[in-house]
C-alpha positions in Angstrom: 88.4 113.0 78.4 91.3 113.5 80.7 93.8 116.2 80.4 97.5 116.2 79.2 99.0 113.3 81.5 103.1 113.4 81.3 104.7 109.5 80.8 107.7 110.1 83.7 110.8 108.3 82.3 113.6 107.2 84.7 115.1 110.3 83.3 112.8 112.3 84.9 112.8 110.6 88.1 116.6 110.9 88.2 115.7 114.5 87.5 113.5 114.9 90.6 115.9 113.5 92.4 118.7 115.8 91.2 116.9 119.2 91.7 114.3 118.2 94.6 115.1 115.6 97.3 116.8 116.5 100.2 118.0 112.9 102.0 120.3 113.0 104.3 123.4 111.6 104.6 121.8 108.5 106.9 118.7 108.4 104.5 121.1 107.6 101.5 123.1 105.0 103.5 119.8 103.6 104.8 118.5 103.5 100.9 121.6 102.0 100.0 121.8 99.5 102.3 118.3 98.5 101.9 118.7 98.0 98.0 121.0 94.8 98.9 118.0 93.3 101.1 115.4 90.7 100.2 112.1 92.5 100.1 113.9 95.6 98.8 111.2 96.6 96.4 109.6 97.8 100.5 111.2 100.6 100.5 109.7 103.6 99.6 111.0 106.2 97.2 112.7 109.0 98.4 111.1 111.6 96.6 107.8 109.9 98.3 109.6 110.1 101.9 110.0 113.7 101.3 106.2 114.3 100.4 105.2 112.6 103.2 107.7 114.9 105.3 105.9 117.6 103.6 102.6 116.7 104.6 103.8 116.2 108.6 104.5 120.1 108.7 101.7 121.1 106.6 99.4 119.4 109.4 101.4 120.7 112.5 101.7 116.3 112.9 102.7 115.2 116.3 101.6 112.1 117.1 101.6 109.6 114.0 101.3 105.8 113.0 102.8 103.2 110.6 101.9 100.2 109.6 105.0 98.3 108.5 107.8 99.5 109.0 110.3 97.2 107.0 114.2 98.6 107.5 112.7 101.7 108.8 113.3 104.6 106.1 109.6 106.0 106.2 109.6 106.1 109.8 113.3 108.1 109.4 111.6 111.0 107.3 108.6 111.2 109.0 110.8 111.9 112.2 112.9 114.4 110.6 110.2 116.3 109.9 108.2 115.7 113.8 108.5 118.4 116.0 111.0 117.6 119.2 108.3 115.8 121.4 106.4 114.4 118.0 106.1 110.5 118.1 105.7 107.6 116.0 104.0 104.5 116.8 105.9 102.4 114.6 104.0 98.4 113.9 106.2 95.5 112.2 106.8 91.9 113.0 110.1 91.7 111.4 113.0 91.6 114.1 115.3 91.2 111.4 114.7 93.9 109.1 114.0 96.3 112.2 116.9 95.5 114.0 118.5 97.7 110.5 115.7 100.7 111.1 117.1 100.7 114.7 120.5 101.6 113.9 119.7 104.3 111.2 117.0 106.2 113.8 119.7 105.9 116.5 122.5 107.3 114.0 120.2 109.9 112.9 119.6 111.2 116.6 115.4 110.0 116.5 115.3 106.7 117.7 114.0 108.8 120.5 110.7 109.5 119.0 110.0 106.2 117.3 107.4 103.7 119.9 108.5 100.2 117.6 105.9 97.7 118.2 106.8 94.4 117.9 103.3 92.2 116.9 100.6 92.2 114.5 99.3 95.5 113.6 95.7 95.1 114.3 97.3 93.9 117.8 99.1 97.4 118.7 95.8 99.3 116.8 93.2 97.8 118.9 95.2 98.2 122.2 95.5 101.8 121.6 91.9 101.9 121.4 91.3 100.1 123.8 93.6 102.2 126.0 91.6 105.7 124.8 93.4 106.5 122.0 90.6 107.5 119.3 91.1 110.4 117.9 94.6 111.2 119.0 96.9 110.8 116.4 97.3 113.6 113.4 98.4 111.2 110.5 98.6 107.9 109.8 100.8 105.3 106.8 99.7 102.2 105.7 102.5 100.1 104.0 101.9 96.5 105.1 100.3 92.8 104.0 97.4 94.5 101.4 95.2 91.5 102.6 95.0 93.5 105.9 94.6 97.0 104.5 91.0 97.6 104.9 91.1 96.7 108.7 94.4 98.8 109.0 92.3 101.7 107.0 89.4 101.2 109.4 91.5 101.1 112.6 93.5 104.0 111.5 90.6 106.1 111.0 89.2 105.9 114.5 93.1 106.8 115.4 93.5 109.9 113.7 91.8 113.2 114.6 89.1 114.9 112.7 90.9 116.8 109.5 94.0 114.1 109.9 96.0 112.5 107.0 96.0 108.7 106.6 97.9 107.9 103.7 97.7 104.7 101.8 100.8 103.1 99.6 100.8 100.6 97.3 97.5 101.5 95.7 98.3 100.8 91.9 99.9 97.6 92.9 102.7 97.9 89.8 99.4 98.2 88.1 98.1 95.0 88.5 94.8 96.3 89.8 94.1 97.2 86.0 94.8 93.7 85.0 91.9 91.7 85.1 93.7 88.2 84.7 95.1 88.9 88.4 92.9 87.4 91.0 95.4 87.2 94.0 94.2 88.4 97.6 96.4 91.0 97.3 95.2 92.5 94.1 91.8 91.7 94.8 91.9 93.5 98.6 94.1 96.7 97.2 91.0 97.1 94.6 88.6 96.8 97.1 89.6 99.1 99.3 90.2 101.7 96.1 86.4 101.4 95.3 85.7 101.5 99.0 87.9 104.5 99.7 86.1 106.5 96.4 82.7 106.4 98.2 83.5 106.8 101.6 81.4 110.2 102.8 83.7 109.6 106.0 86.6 111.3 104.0 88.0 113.9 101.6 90.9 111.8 99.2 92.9 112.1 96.6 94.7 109.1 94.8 98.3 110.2 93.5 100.7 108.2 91.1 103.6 108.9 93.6 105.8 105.8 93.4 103.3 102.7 93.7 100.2 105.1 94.1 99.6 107.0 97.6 96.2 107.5 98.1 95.7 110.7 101.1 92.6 110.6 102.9 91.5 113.7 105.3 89.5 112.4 107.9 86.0 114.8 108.1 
């Protein structure tokens, strides 16, 4: 039987918010601005942005990956938090929305260490692979098209180093991978990879219920 679980009300999220995230003045603007998009519900939470920026300096992360990008406020914290000569490899297909994560890293003084690929994912993941790249990358964010998150898991594995981070998003799916009336590809390829991702002796994980679900997985 599980232990005492806490219900968090939009109260207590506004409460994290008051007393524990630290966005900057171009992470707010970039939130804000984002908010007025289509495809706004994208954008990840701050308080998750500043977890993740926890986990980059608790690794010593220099080199890192993500896998959709949308108007670019993942890829902002994560820089923040990169050393001077850290780098992000940054995959989207969206000019549109990018051309918005352009002008926030620029403003923010990091557009420096963000490489923005421009083409499918599994594109950019397989040419680094191709080129060598295996095992060269200390952590690793998936936030893309779910029907492609098991080869973005798989590819990202091979990327990161032994004992780095891959961390997964969307993996309650607004809970819809409890309800069993939803059959859609996206439901039905975030639950796979769940069940996949519980027995894989390839990695030590831990599933959180940090925005839409985060699951981290330490590469062994």
């Amino acid at each position: 039987m599980p232990g005492h679980r806490l219900k968090l009300t939009n109260a207590l999220y506004d409460y994290i918010d008051e007393v524990s995230v630290r966005d900057t003045e171009v992470q707010r603007r970039l939130r804000a601005e984002t908010l007025k998009m289509r495809g706004a519900q994208m954008q990840i939470s701050p308080e998750q942005g500043q977890f993740m920026q926890l986990l980059i300096e608790l690794i010593g992360a220099k080199r890192t990956l993500e896998i959709g990008t949308y108007t670019g406020y993942s890829a902002l914290a994560v820089a923040l938090a990169l050393p001077p000569e850290g780098q992000i490899v940054a995959c989207d297909v969206s000019e549109e929305w990018t051309a918005v994560a352009r002008r926030y890293w620029h403003e923010a003084a990091v557009d420096h260490k963000i490489d923005l690929r421009l083409q499918p994912a599994i594109e950019t993941l397989d040419r680094l692979i191709a080129a060598g790249e295996s095992g060269k990358f200390d952590f690793a964010f998936i936030d893309a098209d779910k029907e492609n998150y098991d080869a973005y898991y798989e590819r990202a594995l091979q990327l990161v180093r032994a004992g780095g981070l891959i961390a997964i998003d969307n993996v309650l799916w607004g809970g819809a991978v409890i309800d069993t009336a939803d059959h859609t590809k996206d439901t039905r390829a975030i639950r796979a990879l769940n069940k996949k991702l519980k027995d894989d002796q390839r990695i030590t994980i831990s599933m959180t219920p940090i925005g839409d679900g985060l699951t981290l997985a330490r590469k062994r």
